[in-house]
C-alpha positions as CSV (number, residue, x, y, z in Angstrom):
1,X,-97.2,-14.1,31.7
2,X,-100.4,-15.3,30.9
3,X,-104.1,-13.6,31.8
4,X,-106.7,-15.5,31.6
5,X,-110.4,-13.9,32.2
6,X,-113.6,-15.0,31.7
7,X,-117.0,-12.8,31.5
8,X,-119.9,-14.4,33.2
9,X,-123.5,-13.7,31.4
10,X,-122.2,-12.0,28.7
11,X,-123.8,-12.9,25.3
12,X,-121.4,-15.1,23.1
13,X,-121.4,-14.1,19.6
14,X,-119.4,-16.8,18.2
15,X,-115.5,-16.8,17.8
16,X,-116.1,-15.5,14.4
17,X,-118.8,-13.0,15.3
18,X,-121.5,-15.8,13.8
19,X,-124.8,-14.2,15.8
20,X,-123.5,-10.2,14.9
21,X,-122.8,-11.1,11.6
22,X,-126.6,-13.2,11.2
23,X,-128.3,-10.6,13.1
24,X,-126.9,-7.3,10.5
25,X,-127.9,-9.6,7.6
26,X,-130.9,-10.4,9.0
27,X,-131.9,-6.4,9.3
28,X,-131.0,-5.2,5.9
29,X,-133.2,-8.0,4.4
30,X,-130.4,-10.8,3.1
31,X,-130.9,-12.7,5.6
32,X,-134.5,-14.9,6.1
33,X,-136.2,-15.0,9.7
34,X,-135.1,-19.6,9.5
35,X,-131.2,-19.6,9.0
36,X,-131.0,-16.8,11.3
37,X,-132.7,-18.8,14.2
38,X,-130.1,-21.6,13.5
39,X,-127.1,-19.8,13.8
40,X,-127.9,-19.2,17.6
41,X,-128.9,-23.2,18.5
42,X,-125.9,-24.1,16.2
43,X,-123.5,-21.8,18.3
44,X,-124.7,-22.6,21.9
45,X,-123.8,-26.2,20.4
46,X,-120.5,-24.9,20.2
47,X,-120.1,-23.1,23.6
48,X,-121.2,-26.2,25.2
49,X,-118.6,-28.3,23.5
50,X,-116.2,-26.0,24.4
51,X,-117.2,-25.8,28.3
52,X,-117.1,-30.0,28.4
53,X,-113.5,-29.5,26.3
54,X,-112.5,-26.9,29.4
55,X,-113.6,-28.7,32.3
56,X,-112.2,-32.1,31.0
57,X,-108.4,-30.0,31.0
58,X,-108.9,-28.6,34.3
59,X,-110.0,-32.0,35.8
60,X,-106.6,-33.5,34.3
């Protein structure tokens, strides 16, 4: 048996924990204010990929 779920409006932090990872660098000072504003563009990138990839299997 399979369960699928889905969480509506809850922050995605990257299948590898990207943002979480970023952001603890980020406050500890390894970490500069530029690479951690492009890990959030680069993974909404990602999610939207991912949504286009999903909805092309469930029209099929």
């Amino acid at each position: 048996m399979t369960i699928l779920a889905e969480t509506l409006e809850y922050p995605r932090i990257g299948k590898n924990r990207e943002v979480k990872k970023a952001l603890e660098a980020f406050s500890i000072g390894k970490l500069e204010t530029d690479a951690l504003l492009q890990t959030v563009p680069a993974l909404k990138n990602m999610v939207k990929y991912a949504k286009v990839l999903r909805e092309e299997a469930d029209a099929s």
